[in-house]
C-alpha positions in Angstrom: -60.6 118.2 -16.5 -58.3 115.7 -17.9 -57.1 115.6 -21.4 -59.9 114.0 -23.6 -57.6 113.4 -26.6 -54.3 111.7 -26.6 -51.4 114.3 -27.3 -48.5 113.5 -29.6 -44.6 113.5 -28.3 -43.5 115.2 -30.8 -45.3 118.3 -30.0 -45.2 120.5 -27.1 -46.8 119.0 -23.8 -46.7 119.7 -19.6 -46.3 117.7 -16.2 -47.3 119.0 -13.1 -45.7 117.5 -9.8 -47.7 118.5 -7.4 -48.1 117.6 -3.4 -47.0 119.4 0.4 -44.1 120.3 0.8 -41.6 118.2 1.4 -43.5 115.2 0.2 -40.4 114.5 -2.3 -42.0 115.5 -5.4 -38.9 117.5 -6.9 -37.0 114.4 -6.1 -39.1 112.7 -8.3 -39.7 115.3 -10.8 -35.8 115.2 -10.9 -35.8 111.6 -11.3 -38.3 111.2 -14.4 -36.7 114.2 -16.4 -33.1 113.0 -16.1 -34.6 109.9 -17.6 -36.4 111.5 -20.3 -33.3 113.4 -21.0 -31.4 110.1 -21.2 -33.5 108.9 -23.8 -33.1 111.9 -25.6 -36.3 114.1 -25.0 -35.4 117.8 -24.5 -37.3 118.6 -21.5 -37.3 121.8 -19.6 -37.2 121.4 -15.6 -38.8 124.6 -14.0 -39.2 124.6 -10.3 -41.3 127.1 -8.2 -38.5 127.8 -5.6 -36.1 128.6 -8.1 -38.4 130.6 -10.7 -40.0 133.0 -7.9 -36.8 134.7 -7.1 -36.9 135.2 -11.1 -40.2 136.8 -10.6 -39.4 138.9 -7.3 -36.3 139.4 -6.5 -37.4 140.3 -2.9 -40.1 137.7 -2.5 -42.2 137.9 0.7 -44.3 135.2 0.3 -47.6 136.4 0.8 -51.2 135.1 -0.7 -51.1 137.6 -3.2 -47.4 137.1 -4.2 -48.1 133.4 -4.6 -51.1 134.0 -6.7 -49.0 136.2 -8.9 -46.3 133.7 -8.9 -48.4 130.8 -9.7 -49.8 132.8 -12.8 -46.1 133.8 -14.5 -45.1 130.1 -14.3 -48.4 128.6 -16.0 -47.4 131.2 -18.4 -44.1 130.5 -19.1 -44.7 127.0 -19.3 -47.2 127.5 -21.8 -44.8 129.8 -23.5 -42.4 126.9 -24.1 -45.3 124.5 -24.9 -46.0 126.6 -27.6 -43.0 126.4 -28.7 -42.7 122.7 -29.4 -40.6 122.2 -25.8 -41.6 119.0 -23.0 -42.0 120.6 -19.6 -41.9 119.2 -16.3 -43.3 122.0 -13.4 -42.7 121.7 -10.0 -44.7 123.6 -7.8 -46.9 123.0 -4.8 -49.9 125.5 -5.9 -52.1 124.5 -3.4 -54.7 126.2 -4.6 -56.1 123.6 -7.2 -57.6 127.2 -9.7 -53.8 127.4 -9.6 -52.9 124.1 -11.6 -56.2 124.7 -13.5 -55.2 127.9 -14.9 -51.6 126.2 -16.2 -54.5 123.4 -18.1 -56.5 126.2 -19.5 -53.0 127.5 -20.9 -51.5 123.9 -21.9 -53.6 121.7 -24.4 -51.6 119.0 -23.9 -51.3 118.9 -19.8 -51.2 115.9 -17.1 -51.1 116.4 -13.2 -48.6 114.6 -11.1 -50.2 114.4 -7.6 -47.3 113.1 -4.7 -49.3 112.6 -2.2 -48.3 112.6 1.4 -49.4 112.3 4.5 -48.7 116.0 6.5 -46.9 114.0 9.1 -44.2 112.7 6.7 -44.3 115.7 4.7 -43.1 117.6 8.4 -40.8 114.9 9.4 -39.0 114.8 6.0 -39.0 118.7 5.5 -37.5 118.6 9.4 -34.7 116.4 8.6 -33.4 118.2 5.5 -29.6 119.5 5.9 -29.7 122.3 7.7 -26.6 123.8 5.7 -28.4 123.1 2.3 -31.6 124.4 3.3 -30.0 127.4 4.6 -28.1 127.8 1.4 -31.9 127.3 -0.7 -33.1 130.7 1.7 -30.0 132.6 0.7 -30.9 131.8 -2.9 -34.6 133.0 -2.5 -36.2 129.7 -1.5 -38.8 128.1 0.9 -37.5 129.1 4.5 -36.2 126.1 6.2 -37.9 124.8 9.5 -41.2 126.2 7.7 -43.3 123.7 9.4 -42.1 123.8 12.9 -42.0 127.9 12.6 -45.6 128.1 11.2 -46.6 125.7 14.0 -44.8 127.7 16.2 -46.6 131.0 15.3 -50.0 129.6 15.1 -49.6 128.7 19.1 -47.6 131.7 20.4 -48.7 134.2 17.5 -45.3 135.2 17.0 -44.4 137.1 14.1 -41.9 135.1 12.0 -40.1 137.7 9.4 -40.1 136.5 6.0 -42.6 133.4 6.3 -45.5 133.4 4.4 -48.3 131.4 4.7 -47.5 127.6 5.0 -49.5 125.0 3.2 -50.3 122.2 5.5 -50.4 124.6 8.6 -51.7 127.7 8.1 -54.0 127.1 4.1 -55.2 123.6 3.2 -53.8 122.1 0.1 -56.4 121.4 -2.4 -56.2 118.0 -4.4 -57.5 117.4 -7.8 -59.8 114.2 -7.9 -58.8 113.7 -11.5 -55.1 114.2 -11.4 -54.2 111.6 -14.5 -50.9 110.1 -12.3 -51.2 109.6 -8.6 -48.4 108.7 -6.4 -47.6 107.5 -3.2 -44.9 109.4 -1.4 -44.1 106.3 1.5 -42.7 104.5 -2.3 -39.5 104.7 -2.9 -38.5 107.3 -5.6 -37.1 105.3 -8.4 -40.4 103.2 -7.8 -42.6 106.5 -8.3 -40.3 107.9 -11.1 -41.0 104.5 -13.0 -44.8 104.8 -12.3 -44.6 108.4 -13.9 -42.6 107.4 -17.0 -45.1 104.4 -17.4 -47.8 107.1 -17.7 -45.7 109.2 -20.4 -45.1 105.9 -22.5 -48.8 105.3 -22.5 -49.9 109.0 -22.7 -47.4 109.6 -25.2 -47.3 108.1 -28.3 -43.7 108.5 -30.1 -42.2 109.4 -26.6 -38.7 107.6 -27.2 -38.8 104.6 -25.3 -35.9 103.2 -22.5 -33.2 101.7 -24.4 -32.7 98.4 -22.1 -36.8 97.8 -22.2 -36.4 98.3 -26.3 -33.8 95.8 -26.3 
C-alpha cells in the first residue's frame, strides 16, 4: 500500500525503479541519483545485476535464486535505511510480493514504475552494444540477447545454458496499481528523471532543492 504519512528527508527513505527489462529504468534511476547527489543528498545506488553476483558468485538464474536474490536486496536496503542512508534500488522483481516485501522492510518507501511496452522493451534490449553487454555477462549480469534467446527456446525448446527464466517471455511481470510515480518509457529520460525528482520534492519535505530552481 502506499505510504499513508509523509516521510522526512532527513531520515532514511527507498525508491524502487521498477519495469521489463530494458525499458530504461537504470538509465533513469542513474539520471535522478546523480542529481540528488549534485544537490548534495548522499544516496546509495544498488542495482540487481550488479548486487546478485555479490550474492552468488555463480548465479544461475533460476526462480528460486531470484526469489532469494530479491529477499537479500530488500534487506540490505532496509539495512541502510535504517541507518539514516537515501536509497535508490533498481531491480526488475517481477513478482510484485517481491517489491512488497522491500515496503514491509522500509517505512519510508515509494515505487518507481517505467513502464514499457514489451515491444520496446525487446527492441531497445536488442540494440544494446553487443561488446558492453557482453562485458555485463562476464561481470555476472543479465545475459545479452535474453529476449531473442528466450523466444528462441520457447519455439524450438532448446536448452540455452545459463538463462533463467525471462520476464516478458517466459513469467509475466506483475505491476503494482498503486506505484506512487508512474512513468512512461517512449519519454525521454531527462523528461522522466525530472518527473521522479518532482515526486521526491513533494514527497520529501527538506530534500535539498535544485540550485538553478532556488535561484
Amino acid at each position: 500500500m502506499p505510504q499513508e504519512t509523509t516521510p522526512d528527508a532527513t531520515q532514511g527513505w527507498a525508491l524502487w525503479f521498477t519495469g521489463l527489462p530494458g525499458c530504461g529504468k537504470s538509465t533513469i534511476a542513474k539520471a535522478v541519483r546523480d542529481e540528488l547527489s549534485a544537490r548534495g543528498v548522499d544516496v546509495a545506488l544498488l542495482s540487481m545485476d550488479e548486487r546478485r553476483k555479490s550474492y552468488f558468485h555463480h548465479p544461475d538464474y533460476s526462480a528460486d535464486e531470484r526469489a532469494k536474490a530479491y529477499a537479500l536486496f530488500a534487506r540490505e536496503a532496509a539495512g541502510l535505511t535504517a541507518g539514516g542512508r537515501a536509497v535508490i534500488l533498481d531491480a526488475t522483481a517481477h513478482q510484485l510480493g517481491m517489491r512488497q516485501e522491500a515496503r514491509e522492510l522500509i517505512p519510508r518507501f515509494a515505487e518507481v514504475l517505467v513502464r514499457c511496452p514489451l515491444a520496446e522493451a525487446m527492441r531497445r534490449e536488442a540494440v544494446r552494444s553487443n561488446q558492453a553487454a557482453l562485458a555485463a555477462h562476464h561481470k555476472g549480469y543479465v545475459m545479452p540477447g535474453m529476449y531473442q534467446k528466450a523466444l528462441e527456446r520457447r519455439r524450438t525448446g532448446m536448452s540455452v545454458p545459463g538463462l533463467g527464466q525471462v520476464v516478458g517471455v517466459d513469467v509475466a511481470y506483475e505491476e503494482n496499481p498503486q506505484a506512487e510515480c508512474v512513468l512512461d518509457a517512449l519519454r525521454p529520460v531527462e523528461e522522466n528523471a525530472a518527473h521522479v525528482l518532482a515526486f521526491l520534492d513533494a514527497w520529501l519535505p527538506g530534500l535539498p532543492p535544485d540550485e538553478e530552481d532556488a535561484a
